[in-house]
N, C-alpha and C positions, 0 to 999 in steps of 0.2 A: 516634749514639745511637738504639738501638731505638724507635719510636711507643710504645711499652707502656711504654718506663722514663722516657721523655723526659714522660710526663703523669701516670705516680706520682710524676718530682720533682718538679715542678710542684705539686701537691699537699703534699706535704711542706713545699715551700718557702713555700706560703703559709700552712699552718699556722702554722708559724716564725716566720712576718713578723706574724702578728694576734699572736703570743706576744709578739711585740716591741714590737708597739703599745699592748699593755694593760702587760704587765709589766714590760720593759726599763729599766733607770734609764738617766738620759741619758749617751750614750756621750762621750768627751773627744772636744771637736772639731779637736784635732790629727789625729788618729788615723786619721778621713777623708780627708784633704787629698791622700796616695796618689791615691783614689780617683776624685775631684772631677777631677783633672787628666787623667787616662786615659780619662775619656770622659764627655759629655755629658746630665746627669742630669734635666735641665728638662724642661720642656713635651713631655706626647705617652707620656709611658712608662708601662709598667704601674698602678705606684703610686702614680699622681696620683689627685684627686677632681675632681668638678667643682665650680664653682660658677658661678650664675648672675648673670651681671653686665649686667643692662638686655637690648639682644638678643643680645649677646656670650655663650658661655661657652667660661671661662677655667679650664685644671687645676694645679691647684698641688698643689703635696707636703706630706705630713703633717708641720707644723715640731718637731716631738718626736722623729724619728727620725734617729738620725747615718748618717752615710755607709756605716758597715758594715752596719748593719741596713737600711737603704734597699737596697743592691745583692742584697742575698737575694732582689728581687722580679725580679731583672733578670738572663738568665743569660749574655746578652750579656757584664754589665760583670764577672761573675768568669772567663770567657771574655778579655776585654782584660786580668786582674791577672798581675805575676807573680808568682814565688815567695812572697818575703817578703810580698806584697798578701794571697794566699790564705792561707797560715802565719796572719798577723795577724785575717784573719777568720774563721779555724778556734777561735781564741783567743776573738775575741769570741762565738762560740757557747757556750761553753765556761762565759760567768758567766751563760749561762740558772740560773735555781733550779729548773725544772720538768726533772727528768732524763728525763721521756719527750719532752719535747718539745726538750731537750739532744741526745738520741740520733738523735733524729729531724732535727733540724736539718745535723750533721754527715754522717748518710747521706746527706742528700739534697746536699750541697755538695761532698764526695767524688765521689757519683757523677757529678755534670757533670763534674768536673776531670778522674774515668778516661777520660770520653767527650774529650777533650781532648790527657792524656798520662797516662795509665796507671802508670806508674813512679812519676810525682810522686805522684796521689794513695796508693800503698802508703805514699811514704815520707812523708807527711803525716799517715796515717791510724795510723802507732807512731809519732806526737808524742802520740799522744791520752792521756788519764789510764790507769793500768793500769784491766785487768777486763777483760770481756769485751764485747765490741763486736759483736754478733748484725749490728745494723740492717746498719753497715758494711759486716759480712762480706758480707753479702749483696751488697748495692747498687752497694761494686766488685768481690765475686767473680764473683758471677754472670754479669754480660756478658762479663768478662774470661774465662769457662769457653770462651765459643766462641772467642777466637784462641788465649791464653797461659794452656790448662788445669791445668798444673804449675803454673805460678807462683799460678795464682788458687787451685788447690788449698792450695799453703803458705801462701798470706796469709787464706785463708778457717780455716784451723787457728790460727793464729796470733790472731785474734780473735778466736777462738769463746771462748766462756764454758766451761772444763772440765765442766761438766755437761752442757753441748749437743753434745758433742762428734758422740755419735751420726746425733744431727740433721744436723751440718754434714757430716758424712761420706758420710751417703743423700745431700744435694744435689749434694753434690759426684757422687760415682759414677753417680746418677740420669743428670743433665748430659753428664758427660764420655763416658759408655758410648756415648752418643744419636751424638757427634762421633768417638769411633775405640774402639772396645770394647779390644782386644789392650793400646794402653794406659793407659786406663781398669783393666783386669784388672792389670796389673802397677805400678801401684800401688798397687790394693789390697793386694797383695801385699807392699810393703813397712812396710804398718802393723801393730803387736802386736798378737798376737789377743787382744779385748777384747768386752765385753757389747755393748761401744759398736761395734762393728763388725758386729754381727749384721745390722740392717735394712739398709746398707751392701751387704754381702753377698747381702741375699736380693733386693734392688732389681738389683742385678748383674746374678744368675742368671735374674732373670724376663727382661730386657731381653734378655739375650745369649742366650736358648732358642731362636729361632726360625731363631738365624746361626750358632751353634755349641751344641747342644744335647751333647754330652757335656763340654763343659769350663764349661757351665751347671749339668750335674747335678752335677759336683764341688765344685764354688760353694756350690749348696744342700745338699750333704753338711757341708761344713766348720762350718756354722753351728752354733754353741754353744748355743741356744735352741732349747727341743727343737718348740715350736712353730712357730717361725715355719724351723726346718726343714722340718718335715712340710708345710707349706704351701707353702716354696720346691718342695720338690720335686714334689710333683704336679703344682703347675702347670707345672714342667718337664716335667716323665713326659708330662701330656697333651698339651701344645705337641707334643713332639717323639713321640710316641704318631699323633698324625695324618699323619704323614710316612713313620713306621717304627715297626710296632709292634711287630715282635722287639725291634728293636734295642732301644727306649725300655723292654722290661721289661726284657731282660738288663741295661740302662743300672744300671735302680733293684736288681736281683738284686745288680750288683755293688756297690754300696753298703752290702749287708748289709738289705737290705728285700723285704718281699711287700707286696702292694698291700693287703692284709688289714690288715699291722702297718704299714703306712701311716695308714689310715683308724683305724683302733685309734688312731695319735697323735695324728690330727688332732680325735679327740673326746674329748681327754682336757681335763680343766678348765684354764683358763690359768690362771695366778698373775698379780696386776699385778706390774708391773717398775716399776722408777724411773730404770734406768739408757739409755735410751731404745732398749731392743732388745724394747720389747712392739710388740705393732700396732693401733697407735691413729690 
C-alpha cells in the first residue's frame, strides 16, 4: 500500500473508531471471539490509554468497545481475519446511524483488504447495500488503476452513484492514460457517447497531446460540449502547434475549424451543466 493511501486510511479509520466510542451500542460479545483468538489484542497496541498506577503505567482498553470496533484501530488484526472475519466486520460497519461516517468506515476497511487481495475486497464491497458507493469506488479503484486498470475501471463504474458517473470516468481515464494511453483510448471507446463522457474525453486528449497529438485532436473534436471542446482543442492545437505548426493548423482545418472560430467558442457564455460535463 502506497505512503499516501496507507495514512488517508489511517485517518479514516480513526475517525470510525471515535464514531464508535461515542455512538456504537455495545456490540454482542459472541461476535468477537473470531477475533480475540487470531491475535493478540492486550497491552502495547494502538487503542489503549494509559493510566497512572503509583510509578507504573499500565494501558488498558476502552471496556465499551467489542472486538470488531476495537480491531478498526489495528490494521495488523484485519490483515490476520479471514473471509467470513472481514464479511462479518464489513456488516458491523454497516449499523453505524451516521452514513457519512458508515461510508467512510467501509472505504477505509476495503481499502486495507485491496492492499492485501484485491479480488476479495471487490467481492466484499457488492455485499454492500445498493446505491452508490463514491468512497469505495475510489479507495479500492484507485490503486487498483495502477496494476488491474480494466478491472478497477468496471468495479469503479459499478459503484459509482449514476449521477457521478462523469466524475468516475475523468478519474478513471485521468489514471489509466498516465499508465498506457492506447488502452486507456480504447476504452473509452467502448463507452456510449454521453454528456457524462465529455470531461472524460477532454482529460484524454489533453494527456495524450504531447504522445500523439492527432489522435488527441480527434479526442477533442468528438466532444459533445461545445465548450469544453473548444478548450480541449487549443490546448491540443497549442501543445502540438510547438512541435509542428503546419501540421497542428491543418490538424484543427481538418476538424472543420479556424482558429478565429476557435476563439469565437471559446468566448462564448457557458451554460452550467448538472450532468458532470461542465468545468468546474
Amino acid at each position: 500500500m502506497k505512503p499516501k493511501h496507507s495514512i488517508l486510511a489511517a485517518v479514516l479509520i480513526c475517525i470510525l473508531a471515535c464514531c464508535c466510542w461515542f455512538g456504537w451500542r455495545k456490540g454482542d460479545p459472541k461476535a468477537g471471539a473470531g477475533l480475540e483468538s487470531s491475535r493478540d489484542l492486550s497491552a502495547g497496541s494502538a487503542n489503549s490509554v494509559e493510566d497512572k498506577d503509583g510509578s507504573r503505567t499500565r494501558r488498558i482498553r476502552p471496556a465499551d468497545l467489542s472486538a470488531y470496533k476495537r480491531v478498526l484501530w489495528d490494521p495488523e488484526a484485519i490483515a490476520a481475519m479471514d473471509y467470513n472475519a472481514r464479511l462479518r466486520l464489513l456488516e458491523e460497519i454497516g449499523k453505524l446511524g451516521n452514513s457519512s461516517e458508515r461510508e467512510k468506515g467501509w472505504a477505509a476497511l476495503l481499502h486495507l483488504i485491496a492492499s492485501l487481495d484485491p479480488d476479495q475486497a471487490i467481492e466484499l464491497a457488492h455485499k454492500l447495500p445498493p446505491g452508490g458507493h463514491e468512497e469505495v469506488a475510489r479507495w479500492v479503484g484507485m490503486p487498483l488503476m495502477h496494476t488491474q486498470p480494466a478491472k478497477a475501471a468496471a468495479f469503479m463504474i459499478d459503484m459509482a452513484d449514476p449521477k457521478d458517473l462523469g466524475s468516475t470516468y475523468t478519474d478513471i481515464a485521468s489514471t489509466w492514460v498516465d499508465r498506457d494511453a492506447k488502452a486507456a483510448g480504447e476504452w473509452l471507446r467502448t463507452l456510449p457517447k454521453c454528456p457524462d463522457l465529455d470531461r472524460a474525453s477532454r482529460a484524454y486528449s489533453v494527456k495524450v497531446s504531447d504522445q500523439d497529438p492527432a489522435g488527441a485532436m480527434e479526442w477533442a473534436a468528438s466532444i459533445g460540449n461545445e465548450s469544453l471542446r473548444a478548450e480541449s482543442l487549443m490546448v491540443v492545437y497549442q501543445t502540438w502547434k510547438k512541435e509542428d505548426p503546419a501540421a497542428a493548423a491543418a490538424a484543427l482545418e481538418a476538424v472543420g475549424l479556424t482558429m478565429d472560430q476557435l476563439k469565437a467558442d471559446l468566448e462564448k457564455p457557458r451554460p452550467k451543466s448538472t450532468h458532470g460535463d461542465d468545468d468546474d
